[in-house]
C-alpha positions as CSV (number, residue, x, y, z in Angstrom):
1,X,0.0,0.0,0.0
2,X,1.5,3.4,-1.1
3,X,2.1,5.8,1.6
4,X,2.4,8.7,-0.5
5,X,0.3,11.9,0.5
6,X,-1.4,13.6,-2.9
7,X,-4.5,15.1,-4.5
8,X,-5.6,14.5,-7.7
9,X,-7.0,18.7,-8.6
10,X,-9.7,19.5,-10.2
11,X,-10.8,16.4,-12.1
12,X,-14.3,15.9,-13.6
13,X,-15.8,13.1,-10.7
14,X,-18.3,10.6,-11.8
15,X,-19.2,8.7,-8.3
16,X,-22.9,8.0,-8.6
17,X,-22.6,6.4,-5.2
18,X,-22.4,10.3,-3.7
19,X,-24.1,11.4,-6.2
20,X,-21.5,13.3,-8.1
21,X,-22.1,13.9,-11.9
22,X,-19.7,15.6,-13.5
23,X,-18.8,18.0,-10.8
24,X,-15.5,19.6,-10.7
25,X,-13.5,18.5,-7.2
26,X,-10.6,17.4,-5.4
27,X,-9.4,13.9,-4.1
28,X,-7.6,13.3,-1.5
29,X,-5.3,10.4,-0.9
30,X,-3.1,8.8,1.6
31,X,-2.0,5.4,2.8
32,X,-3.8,3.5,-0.8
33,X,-7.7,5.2,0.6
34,X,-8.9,8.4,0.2
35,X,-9.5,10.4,3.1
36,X,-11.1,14.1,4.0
37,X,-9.7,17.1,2.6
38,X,-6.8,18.5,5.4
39,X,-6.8,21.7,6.9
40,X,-3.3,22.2,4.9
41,X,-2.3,21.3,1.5
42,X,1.3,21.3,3.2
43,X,2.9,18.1,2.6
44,X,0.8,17.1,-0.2
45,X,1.6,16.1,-3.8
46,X,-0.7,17.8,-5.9
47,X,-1.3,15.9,-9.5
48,X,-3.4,17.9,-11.9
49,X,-6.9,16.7,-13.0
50,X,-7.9,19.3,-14.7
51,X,-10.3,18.4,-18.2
52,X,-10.2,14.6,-17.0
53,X,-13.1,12.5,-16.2
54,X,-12.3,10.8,-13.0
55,X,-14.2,7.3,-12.1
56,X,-13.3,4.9,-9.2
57,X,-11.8,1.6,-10.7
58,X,-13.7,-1.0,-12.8
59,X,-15.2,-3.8,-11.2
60,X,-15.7,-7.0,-13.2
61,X,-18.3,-8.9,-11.4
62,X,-18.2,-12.2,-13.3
63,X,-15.0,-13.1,-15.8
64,X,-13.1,-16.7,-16.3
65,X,-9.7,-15.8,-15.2
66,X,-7.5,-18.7,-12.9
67,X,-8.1,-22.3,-13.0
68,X,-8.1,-25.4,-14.8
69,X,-11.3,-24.3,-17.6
70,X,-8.3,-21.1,-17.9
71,X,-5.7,-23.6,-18.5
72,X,-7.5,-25.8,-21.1
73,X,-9.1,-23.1,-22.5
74,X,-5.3,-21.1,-23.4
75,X,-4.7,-24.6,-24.8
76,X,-7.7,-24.8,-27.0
77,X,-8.2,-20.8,-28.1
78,X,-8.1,-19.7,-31.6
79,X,-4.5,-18.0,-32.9
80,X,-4.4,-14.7,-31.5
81,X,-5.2,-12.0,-34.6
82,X,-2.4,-9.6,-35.2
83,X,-2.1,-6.9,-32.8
84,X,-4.9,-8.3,-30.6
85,X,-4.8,-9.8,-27.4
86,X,-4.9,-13.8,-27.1
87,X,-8.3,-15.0,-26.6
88,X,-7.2,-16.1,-22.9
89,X,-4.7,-14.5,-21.8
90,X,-2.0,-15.5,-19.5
91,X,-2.4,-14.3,-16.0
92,X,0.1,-11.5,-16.2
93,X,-1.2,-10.5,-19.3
94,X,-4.8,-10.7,-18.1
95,X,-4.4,-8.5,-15.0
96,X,-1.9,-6.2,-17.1
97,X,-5.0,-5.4,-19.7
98,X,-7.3,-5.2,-16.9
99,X,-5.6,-2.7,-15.6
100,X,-4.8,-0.7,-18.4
101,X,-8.5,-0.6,-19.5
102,X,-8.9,1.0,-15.7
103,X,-10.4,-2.1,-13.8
104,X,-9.1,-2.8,-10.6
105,X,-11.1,-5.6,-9.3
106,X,-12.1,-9.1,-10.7
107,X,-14.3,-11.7,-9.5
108,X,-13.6,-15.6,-11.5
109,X,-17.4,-16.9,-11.4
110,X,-16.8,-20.7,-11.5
111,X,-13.9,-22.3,-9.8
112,X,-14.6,-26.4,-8.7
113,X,-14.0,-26.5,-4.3
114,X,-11.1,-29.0,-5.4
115,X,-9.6,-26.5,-7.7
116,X,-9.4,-23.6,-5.4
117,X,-6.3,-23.8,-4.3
118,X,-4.6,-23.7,-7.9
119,X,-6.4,-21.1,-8.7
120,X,-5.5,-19.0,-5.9
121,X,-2.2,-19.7,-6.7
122,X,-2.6,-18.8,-10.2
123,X,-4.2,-15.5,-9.1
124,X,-1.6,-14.2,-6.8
125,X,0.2,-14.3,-9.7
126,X,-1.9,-11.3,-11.5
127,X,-0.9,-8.3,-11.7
128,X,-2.5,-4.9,-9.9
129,X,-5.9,-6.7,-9.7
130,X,-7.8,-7.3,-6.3
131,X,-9.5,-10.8,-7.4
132,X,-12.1,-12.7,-5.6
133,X,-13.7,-16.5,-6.6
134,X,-17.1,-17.7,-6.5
135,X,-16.9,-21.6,-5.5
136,X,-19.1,-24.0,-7.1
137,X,-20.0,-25.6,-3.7
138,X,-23.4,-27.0,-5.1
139,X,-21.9,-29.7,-7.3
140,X,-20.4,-31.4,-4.3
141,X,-22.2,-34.6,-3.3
142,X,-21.8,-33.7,0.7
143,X,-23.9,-30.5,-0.2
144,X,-26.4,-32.1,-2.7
145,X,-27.1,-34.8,0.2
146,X,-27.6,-31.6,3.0
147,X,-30.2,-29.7,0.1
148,X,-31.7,-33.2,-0.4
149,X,-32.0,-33.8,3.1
150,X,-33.7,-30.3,3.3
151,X,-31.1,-30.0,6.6
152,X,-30.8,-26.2,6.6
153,X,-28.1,-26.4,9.4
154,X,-25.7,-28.7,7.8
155,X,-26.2,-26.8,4.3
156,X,-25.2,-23.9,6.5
157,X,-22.5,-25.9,7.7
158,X,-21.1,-27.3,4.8
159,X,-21.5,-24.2,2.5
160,X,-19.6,-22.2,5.4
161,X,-17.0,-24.8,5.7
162,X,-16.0,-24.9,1.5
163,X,-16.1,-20.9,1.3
164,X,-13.6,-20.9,4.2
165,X,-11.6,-23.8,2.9
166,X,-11.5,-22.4,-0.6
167,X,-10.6,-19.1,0.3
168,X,-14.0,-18.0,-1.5
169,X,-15.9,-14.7,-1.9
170,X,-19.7,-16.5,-3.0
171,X,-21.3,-19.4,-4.0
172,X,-21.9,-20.4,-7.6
173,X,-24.5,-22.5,-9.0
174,X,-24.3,-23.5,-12.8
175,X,-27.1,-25.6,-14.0
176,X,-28.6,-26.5,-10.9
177,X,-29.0,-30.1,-11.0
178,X,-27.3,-30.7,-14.6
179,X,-24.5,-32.3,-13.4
180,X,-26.2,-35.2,-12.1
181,X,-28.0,-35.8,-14.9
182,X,-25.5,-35.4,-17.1
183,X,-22.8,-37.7,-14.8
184,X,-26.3,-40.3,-14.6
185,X,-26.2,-40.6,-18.7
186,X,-28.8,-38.5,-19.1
187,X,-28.8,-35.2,-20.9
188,X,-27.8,-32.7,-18.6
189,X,-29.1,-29.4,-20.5
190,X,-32.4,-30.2,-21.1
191,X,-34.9,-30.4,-17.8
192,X,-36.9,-28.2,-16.3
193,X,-37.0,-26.8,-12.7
194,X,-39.2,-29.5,-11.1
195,X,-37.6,-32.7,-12.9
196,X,-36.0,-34.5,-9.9
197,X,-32.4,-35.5,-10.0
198,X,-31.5,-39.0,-10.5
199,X,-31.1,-41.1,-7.4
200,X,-32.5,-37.9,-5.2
201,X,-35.8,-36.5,-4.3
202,X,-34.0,-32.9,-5.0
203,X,-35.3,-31.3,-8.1
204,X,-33.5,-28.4,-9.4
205,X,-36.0,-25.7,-7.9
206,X,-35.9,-27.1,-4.4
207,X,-32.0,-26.9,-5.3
208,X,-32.3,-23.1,-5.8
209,X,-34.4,-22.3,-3.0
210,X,-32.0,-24.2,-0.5
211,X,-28.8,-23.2,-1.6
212,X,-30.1,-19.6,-1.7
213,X,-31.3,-19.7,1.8
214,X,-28.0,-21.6,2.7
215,X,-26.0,-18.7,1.5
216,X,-28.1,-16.2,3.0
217,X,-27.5,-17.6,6.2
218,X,-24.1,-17.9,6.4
219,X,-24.1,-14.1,5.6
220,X,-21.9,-14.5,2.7
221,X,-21.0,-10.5,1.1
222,X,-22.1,-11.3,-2.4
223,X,-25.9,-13.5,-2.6
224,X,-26.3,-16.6,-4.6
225,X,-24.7,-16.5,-7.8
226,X,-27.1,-18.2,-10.5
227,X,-26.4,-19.7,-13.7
228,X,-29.4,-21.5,-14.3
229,X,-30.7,-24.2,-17.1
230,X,-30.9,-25.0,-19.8
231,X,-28.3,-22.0,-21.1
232,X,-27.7,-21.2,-25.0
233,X,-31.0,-23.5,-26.0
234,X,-34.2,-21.9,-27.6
235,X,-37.3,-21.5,-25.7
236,X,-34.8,-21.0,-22.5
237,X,-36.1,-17.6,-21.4
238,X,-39.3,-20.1,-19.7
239,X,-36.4,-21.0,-17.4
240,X,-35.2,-18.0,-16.3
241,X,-38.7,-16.4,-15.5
242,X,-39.1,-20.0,-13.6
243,X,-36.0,-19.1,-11.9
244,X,-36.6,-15.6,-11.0
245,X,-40.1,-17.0,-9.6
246,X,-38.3,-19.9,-7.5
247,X,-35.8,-17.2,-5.6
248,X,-38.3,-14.9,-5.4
249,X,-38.1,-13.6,-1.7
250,X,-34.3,-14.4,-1.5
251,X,-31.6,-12.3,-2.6
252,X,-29.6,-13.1,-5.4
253,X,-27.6,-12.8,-8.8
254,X,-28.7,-13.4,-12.1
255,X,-25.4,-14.2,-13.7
256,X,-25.0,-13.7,-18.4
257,X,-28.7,-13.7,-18.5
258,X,-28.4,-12.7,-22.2
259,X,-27.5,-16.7,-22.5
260,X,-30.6,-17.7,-21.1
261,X,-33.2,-15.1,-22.8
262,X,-34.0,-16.9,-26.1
263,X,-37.2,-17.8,-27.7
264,X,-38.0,-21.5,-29.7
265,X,-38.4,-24.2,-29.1
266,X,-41.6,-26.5,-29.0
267,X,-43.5,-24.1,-27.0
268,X,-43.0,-21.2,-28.8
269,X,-44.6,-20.0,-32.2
270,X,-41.7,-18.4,-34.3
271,X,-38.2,-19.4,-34.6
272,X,-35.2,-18.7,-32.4
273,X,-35.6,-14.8,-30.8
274,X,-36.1,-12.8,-27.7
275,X,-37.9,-13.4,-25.0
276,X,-36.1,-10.0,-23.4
277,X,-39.6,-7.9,-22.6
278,X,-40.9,-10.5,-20.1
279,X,-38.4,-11.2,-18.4
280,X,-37.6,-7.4,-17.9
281,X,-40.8,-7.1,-16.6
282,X,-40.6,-9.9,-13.5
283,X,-37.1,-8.5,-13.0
284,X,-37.9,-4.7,-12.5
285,X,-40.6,-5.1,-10.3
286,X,-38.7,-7.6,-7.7
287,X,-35.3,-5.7,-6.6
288,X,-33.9,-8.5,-4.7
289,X,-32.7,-9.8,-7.5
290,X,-29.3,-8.3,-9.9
291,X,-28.1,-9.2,-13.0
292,X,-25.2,-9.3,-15.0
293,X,-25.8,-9.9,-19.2
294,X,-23.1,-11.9,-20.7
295,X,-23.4,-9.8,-23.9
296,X,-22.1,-11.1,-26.7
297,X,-20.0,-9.4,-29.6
298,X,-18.9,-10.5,-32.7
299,X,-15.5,-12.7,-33.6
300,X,-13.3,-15.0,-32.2
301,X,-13.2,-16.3,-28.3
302,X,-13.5,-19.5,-26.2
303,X,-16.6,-20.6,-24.5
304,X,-16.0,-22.0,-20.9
305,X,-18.6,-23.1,-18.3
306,X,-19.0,-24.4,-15.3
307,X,-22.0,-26.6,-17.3
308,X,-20.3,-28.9,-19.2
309,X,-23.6,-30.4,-20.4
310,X,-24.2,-27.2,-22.1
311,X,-20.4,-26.9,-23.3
312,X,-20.6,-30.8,-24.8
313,X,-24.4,-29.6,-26.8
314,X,-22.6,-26.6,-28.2
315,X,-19.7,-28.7,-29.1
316,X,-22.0,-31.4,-31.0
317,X,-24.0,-28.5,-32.6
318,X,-20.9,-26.8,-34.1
319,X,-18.7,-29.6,-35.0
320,X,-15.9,-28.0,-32.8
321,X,-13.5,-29.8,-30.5
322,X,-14.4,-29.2,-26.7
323,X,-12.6,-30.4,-23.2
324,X,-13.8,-30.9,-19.8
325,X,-12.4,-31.7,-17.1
326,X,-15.5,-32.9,-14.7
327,X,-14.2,-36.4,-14.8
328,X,-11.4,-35.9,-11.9
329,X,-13.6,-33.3,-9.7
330,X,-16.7,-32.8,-8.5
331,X,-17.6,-29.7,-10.3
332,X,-15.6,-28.7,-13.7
333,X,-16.3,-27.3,-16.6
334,X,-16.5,-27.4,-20.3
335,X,-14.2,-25.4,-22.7
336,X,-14.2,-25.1,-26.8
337,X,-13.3,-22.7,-29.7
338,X,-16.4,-20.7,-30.8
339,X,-16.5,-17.6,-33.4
340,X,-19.4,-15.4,-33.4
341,X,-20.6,-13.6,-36.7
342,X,-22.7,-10.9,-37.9
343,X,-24.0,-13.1,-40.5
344,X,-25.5,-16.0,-38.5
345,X,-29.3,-16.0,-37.0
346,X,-28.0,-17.2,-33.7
347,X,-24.9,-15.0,-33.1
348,X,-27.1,-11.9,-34.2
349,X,-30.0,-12.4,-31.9
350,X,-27.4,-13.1,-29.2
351,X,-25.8,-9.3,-30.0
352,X,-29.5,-7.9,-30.0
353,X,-30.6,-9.6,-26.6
354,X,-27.8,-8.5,-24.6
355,X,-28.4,-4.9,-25.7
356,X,-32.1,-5.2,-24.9
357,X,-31.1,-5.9,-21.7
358,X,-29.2,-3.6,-21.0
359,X,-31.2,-0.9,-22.5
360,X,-34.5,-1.5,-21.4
361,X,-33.5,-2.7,-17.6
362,X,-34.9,0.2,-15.4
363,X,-32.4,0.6,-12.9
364,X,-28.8,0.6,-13.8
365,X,-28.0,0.0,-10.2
366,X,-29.2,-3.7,-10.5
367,X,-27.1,-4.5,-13.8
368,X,-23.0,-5.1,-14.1
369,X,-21.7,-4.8,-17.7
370,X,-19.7,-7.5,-18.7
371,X,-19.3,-10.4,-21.6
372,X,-18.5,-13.4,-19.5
373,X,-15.2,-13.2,-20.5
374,X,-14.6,-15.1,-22.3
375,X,-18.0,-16.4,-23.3
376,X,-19.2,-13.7,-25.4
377,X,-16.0,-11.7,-26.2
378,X,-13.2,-10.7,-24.3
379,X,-13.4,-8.2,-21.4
380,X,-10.4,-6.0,-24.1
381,X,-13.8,-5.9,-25.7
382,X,-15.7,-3.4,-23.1
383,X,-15.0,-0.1,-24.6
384,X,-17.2,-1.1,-28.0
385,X,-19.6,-2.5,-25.7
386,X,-19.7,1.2,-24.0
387,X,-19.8,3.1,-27.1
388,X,-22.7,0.3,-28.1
389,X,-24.6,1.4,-25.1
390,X,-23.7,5.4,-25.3
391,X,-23.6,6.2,-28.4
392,X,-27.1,4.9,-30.5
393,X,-26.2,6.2,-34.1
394,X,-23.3,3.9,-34.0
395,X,-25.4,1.2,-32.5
396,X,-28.2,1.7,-35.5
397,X,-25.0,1.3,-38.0
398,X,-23.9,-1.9,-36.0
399,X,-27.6,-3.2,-36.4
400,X,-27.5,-2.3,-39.9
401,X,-24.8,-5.4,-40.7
402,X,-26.1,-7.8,-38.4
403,X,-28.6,-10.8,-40.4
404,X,-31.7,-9.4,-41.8
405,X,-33.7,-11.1,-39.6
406,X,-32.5,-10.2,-36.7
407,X,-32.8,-6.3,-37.5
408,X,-36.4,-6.6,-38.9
409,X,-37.7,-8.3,-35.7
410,X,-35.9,-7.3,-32.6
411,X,-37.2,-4.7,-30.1
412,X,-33.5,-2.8,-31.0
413,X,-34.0,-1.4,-33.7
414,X,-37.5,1.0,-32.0
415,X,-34.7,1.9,-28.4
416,X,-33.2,5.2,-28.7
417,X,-31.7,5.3,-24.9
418,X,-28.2,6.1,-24.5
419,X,-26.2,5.8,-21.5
420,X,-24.7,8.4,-19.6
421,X,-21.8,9.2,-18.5
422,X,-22.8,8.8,-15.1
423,X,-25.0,5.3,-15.6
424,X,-21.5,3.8,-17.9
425,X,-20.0,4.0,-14.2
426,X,-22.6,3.0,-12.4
427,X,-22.9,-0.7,-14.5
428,X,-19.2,-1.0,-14.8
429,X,-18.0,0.3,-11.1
430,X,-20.6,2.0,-8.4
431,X,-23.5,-1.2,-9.3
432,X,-20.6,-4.3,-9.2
433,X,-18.9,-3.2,-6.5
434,X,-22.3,-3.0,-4.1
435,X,-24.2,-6.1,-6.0
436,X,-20.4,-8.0,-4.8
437,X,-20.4,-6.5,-2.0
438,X,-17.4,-4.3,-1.7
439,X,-18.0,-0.9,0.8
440,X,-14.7,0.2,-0.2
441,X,-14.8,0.0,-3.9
442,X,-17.3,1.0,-6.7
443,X,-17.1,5.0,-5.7
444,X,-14.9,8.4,-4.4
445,X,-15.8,8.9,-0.9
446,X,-13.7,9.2,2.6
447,X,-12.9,5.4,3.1
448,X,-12.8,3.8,-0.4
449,X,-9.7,2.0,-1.8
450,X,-8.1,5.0,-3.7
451,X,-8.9,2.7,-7.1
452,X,-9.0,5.4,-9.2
453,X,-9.3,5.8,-13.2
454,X,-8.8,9.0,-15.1
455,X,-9.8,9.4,-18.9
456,X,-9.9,11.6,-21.7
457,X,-13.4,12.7,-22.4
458,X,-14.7,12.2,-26.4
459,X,-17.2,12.1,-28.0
460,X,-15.8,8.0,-29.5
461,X,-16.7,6.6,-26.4
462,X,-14.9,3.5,-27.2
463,X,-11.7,5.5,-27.2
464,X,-12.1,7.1,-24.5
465,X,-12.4,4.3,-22.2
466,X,-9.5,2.0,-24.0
467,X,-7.0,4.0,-23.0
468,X,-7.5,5.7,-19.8
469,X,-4.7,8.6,-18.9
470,X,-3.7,6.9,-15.8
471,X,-5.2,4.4,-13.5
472,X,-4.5,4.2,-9.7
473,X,-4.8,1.2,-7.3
474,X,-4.4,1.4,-3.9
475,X,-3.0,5.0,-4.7
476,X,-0.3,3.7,-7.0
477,X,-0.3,5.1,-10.5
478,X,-0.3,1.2,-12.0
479,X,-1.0,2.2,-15.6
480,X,-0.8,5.2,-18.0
481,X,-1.6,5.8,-21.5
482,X,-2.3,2.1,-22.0
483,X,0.9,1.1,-20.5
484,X,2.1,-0.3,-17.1
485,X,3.6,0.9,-14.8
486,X,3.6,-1.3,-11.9
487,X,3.5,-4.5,-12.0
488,X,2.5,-5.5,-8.3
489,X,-0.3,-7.9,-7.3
490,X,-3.0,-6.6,-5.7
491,X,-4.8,-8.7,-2.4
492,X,-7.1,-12.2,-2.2
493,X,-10.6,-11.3,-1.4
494,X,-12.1,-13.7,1.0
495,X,-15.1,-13.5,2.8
496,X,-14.6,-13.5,6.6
């Protein structure tokens, strides 16, 4: 932690925690967190702000970072284009673009309770980045017996024991249920909520229920983290209503929800689409519940999961090679090439849903941006996603390439919002931060991390927020113009 006394003068702030928007002030820093203006500037560095925008740190509330999926999918990634960043980066590289981007903090959203430790290691490996890891405690068979049991106290037990163990932040359910099937023979993307798991009396709803009052409990900072069925298949967006319905009264997150928002299927008239203005509906009106999209964006990347039934379906339906590595723990995941393109049905309906989302979401506070890196692009991939959101002539022009009939029937194409200035920090910095739980990150006031990013404004948004102008952690000036400058890991988030 820097001990260096200094004030950053006069910078444009953007803290939509304090309700700051674009107003002209002062920071004050010392000992890595920033503190109350002195009585004295004597004995302060001053470092001029001046015609800056000045944001806390990004917060990415859900990436794939550390771990064995990482590992396999570095192995299996498509050639890195020239001048672009690998697909999956090493972990240097990884927290070195993070940080020159301006993020600061990183959650990985699917690490196995027998692969915790390697991924710890892995991530104290990383660069400037505080990083945290959401264990996938509900694929182990001493939990599934607890939920099936319906023994609150030793789900408690158990789900308190594994975060502490693991050296976890949250609890991470992908599929709920899957697994089993899928280990059973059986296909393990294709149930609904109430089919009950082979061998069990648990069904995948009583699953959710449980484990989300388990976590709750235990008083973990960050609620249950859901990944629910039946992700990437048409007619899907029944699931997720069903799952916002089942946890319903219980706090919890809502994780690349773009995935799970499709229409098709037997069920539904029409072909493959969005099932966005429903869903939207249930969501805004029961704010116990956050979100993050998952959006997708076009060209090459690797799909990894912690649903490997899902990862060996998407495999068989695109002929590519795929790797898992569920057969030596008790929850893994599933890892293969994918490219998405403008041209195709399915990749353009998956661009269009995630921007519904996003744009038609009431309250920014309950939404993180991300692309589940690196499920629907990479997170070097944010500042288009930005400009996509701020900027809607240059979102029309993106909708004008996409497949025909994609542009002709999705809600897009009628949304004229544009975010803000103010609402770009709140999704990628103030909203994270509080949905993860973090009272010291996500905004600018006495007591916060001094995790601060400075950029050039512009009307390109994308620019802009590529390459900030310098970008502080823990009051340390770790990158500037795109470049860094200091090298030094940043701390292990663990829930206490």
């Amino acid at each position: 932690m820097s001990s260096d006394r200094f004030v950053l003068a006069g910078g444009t702030i953007h803290d939509p925690a304090h309700d700051r928007d674009g107003v002209v002030a002062d920071i004050w820093i010392d000992g890595g967190r920033i503190v109350a203006a002195p009585d004295t500037e004597s004995g302060w560095r001053r470092v001029d702000a001046a015609g800056l925008v000045v944001m806390p740190g990004g917060v990415d509330l859900h990436s794939h970072v550390a771990g064995p999926k990482v590992a396999a999918g570095r192995r299996i990634a498509p050639p890195a284009a020239p001048g672009r960043p690998a697909a999956v980066p090493t972990i240097h590289a990884t927290g070195a673009l993070y940080a020159a981007l301006g993020y600061t903090t990183v959650f990985d959203a699917a690490i196995a309770t027998g692969a915790a430790a390697l991924a710890h290691r892995e991530l104290a490996e990383m660069p400037v980045l505080d990083r945290g890891i959401y264990l996938l405690a509900a694929d182990d068979a001493d939990v599934l017996a607890a939920l099936d049991a319906d023994d609150a106290a030793a789900t408690a037990r158990l789900l308190r024991g594994k975060v502490g163990a693991g050296g976890g932040w949250g609890v991470k359910v992908a599929n709920p249920g899957g697994p089993v099937f899928w280990k059973y023979g059986r296909r393990g993307d294709q149930h609904d909520l109430d089919t009950t798991l082979p061998g069990s009396t648990l069904s995948p709803r009583r699953l959710l229920e449980r484990l989300a009052r388990g976590v709750q409990t235990i008083g973990l900072p960050h609620p249950l983290h859901v990944h629910t069925a039946n992700l990437g298949l048409p007619g899907n967006w029944r699931t997720l209503l069903e799952t916002m319905r089942t946890l319903d009264g219980h706090p919890a997150h809502l994780a690349h929800v773009q995935f799970h928002s499709y229409t098709g299927g037997d069920l539904d008239e029409g072909s493959f689409g969005s099932g966005v203005a429903t869903l939207v509906e249930w969501f805004d009106a029961h704010p116990g519940l956050t979100l993050d999209v998952g959006q997708v964006l076009f060209g090459d990347t690797v799909a990894m999961t912690g649903d490997s039934a899902a990862a060996e379906h998407l495999a068989h339906a695109t002929g590519m090679p795929w790797m898992s590595h569920d057969q030596h723990l008790s929850g893994g995941c599933g890892v293969l090439p994918i490219r998405y393109r403008e041209t195709s049905l399915v990749h353009a309906w998956q661009w269009a849903i995630g921007l519904e989302w996003f744009l038609t979401v009431a309250d920014p506070w309950r939404i993180a941006l991300t692309t589940d890196h690196p499920n629907g692009a990479s997170f070097t991939a944010y500042p288009l996603l930005m400009r996509l959101l701020g900027d809607a002539p240059f979102r029309r022009a993106a909708l004008e390439r996409i497949h025909p009939a994609v542009r002709s029937r999705s809600p897009l194409a009628g949304i004229d919002r544009e975010y803000s200035l103010q609402e770009l920090c709140i999704v990628t910095r103030a909203a994270p931060a509080r949905i993860a739980g973090l009272p010291h990150k996500g905004h600018l006031g006495v007591g916060a991390d001094a995790d601060i990013t400075l950029y050039r404004p512009g009307a390109d948004l994308e620019a802009m927020f590529a390459v900030p102008a310098r970008v502080y952690k823990a009051g340390r000036l770790v990158a500037e113009e795109g470049h860094l400058r200091d090298a030094t890991p940043g701390r292990a988030l663990v829930a206490e």
